[in-house]
N, C-alpha and C positions, 0 to 999 in steps of 0.2 A: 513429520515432527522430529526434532531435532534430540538429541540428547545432551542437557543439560548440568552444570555442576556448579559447584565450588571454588574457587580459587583465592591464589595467596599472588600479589604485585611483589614481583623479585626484579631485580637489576638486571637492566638487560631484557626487560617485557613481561610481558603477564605469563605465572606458572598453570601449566595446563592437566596438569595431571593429579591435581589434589579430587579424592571425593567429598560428594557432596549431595543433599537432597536436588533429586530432577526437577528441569525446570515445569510448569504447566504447561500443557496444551494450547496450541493461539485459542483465542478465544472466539474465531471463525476461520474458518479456511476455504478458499472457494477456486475453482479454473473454470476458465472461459477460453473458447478459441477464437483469437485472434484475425480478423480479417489481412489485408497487403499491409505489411508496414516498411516500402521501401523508403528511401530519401531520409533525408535527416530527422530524428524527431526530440520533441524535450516530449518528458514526463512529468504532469500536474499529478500531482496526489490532493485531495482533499478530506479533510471529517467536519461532518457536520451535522449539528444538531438541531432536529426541525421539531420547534412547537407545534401542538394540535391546531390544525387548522390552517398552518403552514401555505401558499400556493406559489410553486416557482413556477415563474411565468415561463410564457411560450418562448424558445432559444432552440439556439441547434451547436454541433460542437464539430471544430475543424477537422477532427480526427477520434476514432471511434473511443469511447466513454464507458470504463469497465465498473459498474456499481455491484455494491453488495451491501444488504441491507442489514445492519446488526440488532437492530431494537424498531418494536413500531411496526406499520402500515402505511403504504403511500399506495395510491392510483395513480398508476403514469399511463398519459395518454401521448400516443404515438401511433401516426398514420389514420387517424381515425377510429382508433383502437383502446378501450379503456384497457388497464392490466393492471389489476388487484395484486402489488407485491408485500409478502409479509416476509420476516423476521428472518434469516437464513437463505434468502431467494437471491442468485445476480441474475446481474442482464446485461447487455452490450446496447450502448446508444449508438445509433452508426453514424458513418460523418453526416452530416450537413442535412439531418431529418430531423423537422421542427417539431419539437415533446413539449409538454407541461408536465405538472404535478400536485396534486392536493393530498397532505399530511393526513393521517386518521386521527382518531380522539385522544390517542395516546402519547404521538407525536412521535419522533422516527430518527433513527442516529442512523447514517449510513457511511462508508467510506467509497470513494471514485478514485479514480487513475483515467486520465485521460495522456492520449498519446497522438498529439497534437501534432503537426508540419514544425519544424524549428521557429519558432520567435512567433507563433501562431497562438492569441489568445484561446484560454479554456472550453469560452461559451460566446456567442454570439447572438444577442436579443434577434424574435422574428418578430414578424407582424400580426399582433394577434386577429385581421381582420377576418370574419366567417371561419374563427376557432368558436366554440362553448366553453371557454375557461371561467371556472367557476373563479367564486370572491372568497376575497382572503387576506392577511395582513401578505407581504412578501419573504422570504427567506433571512435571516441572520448572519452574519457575516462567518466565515468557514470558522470552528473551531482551531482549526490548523489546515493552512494553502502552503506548498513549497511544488519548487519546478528545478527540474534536475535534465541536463544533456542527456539523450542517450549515447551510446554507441550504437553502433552496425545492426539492425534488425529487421534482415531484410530473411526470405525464409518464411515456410510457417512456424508459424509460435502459439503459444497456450499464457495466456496472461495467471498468475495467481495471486491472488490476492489475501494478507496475513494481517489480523490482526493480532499483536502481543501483548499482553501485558506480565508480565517478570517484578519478581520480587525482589528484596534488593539481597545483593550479593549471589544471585543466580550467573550462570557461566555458561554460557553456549559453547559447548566443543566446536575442536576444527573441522570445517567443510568449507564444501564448495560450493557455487552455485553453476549449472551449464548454460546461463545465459544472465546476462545483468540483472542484480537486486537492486532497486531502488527504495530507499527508508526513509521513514520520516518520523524524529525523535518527537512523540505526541508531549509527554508526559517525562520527568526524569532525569537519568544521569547514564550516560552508558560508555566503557573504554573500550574501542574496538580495538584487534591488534594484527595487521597485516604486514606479515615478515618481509612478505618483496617489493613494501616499497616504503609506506610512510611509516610504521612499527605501531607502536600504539599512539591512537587519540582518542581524545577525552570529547564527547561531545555532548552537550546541556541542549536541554529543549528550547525550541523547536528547528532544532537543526535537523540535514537532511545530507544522506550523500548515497554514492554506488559502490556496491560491491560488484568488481568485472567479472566474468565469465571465467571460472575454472582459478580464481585469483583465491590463494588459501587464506582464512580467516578465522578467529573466536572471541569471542567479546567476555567482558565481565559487567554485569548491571553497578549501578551508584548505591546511595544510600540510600537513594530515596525510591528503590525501582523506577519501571521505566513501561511505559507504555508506546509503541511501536506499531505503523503500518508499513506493510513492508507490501511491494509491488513484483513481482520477479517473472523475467520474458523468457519461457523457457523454450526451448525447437520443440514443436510437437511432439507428446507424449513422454519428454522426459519428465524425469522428477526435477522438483523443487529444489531442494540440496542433496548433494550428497557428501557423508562422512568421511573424515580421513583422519588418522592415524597422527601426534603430537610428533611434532619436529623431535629430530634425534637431540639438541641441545636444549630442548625443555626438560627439567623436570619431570 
């Protein structure tokens, strides 16, 4: 978890040094490791909210499929295998194993990242012949879908998975990431400010973009807060961010 703050927009970029109430805790955080991710890949992020009763039909995914379940119950069945997931549970879909799923009574918000072969759609329908896929209306269109290039990730890796919600005028201090974040503005308003290359941008929901490997950064939220899944490929067993110290010409 990061340490959060404050800030005041000076000329010349966001001041980083003002205090300020921290920001909240994601409001789930989860690692999963990573199967081969060599060759080019995009990252799909997805949110989505499944009403009770929900049933995503039988599909498989080109490349393995990192879920975590924030709210709700789903049965995901895979290889023959039911698997009762609740509330705080992930799981890896691996590539090209054809899954269902039936929502519980509650119905189920979850976020994915799949990491796909480059220009490689999400999901690809199977055949549900001699599956038991139960009955049900079908799935809702994603709250929020965005697909982002990666870079180089090849190596093992630890996928994590964030989700944020920030209030407005919260400030993520400078850090780092040791392998690419990829974000997806859910909700919000947020001004990210990376000194070595673009300075600050401003970006409105549902935008999405990368923070690079070891590329220093700190954002300020909007007015309206800002709700965030953040997807980040770290080399095995590093951390998620790490902290760094305000440029000598901030404030």
């Amino acid at each position: 978890m990061l340490v959060a703050t404050c800030l005041l927009v000076a000329s010349g970029g966001v001041a980083v040094g003002q205090q300020g109430p921290p920001a909240p805790p994601p409001v789930i955080e989860t690692r999963l490791e990573a199967p081969g991710l060599d060759g080019p890949r995009d990252v799909v992020q997805r949110v989505l909210q499944l009403p009770a009763g929900t049933v995503v039909p039988p599909h498989t995914h080109p490349g393995p499929n990192f879920n975590t379940l924030i709210e709700g119950d789903v049965t995901l069945t895979m290889e023959g295998s039911d698997e009762p997931k609740h509330a705080g549970d992930s799981w890896i879909e691996p590539p090209n194993v054809v899954h269902y799923g039936l929502v519980g009574p509650n119905g189920a918000r979850l976020i994915t990242a799949t990491l796909v072969p480059a220009a490689e759609p999400q999901a690809v329908p199977a055949d549900p012949t001699g599956l038991t896929v139960p009955s049900g209306p079908p799935p809702p269109t994603a709250v929020a879908e965005t697909r982002t290039s990666a870079p180089e990730l090849s190596g093992e890796r630890d996928v994590v998975n964030d989700l944020l919600i920030y209030p407005p005028g919260v400030v993520v201090r400078p850090h780092i990431h040791p392998g690419p974040n990829f974000v997806t503005l859910v909700e919000g308003s947020i001004t990210l400010t990376r000194p070595a290359s673009d300075g600050d941008t401003i970006y409105e929901a549902q935008a999405n973009w990368t923070e690079q490997p070891d590329e220093l950064h700190w954002a300020v939220v909007g007015d309206d807060g800002a709700m965030l899944f953040t997807s980040t490929v770290v080399p095995r067993g590093e951390p998620r961010a790490v902290p760094q110290p305000a440029p000598e010409d901030q404030p």
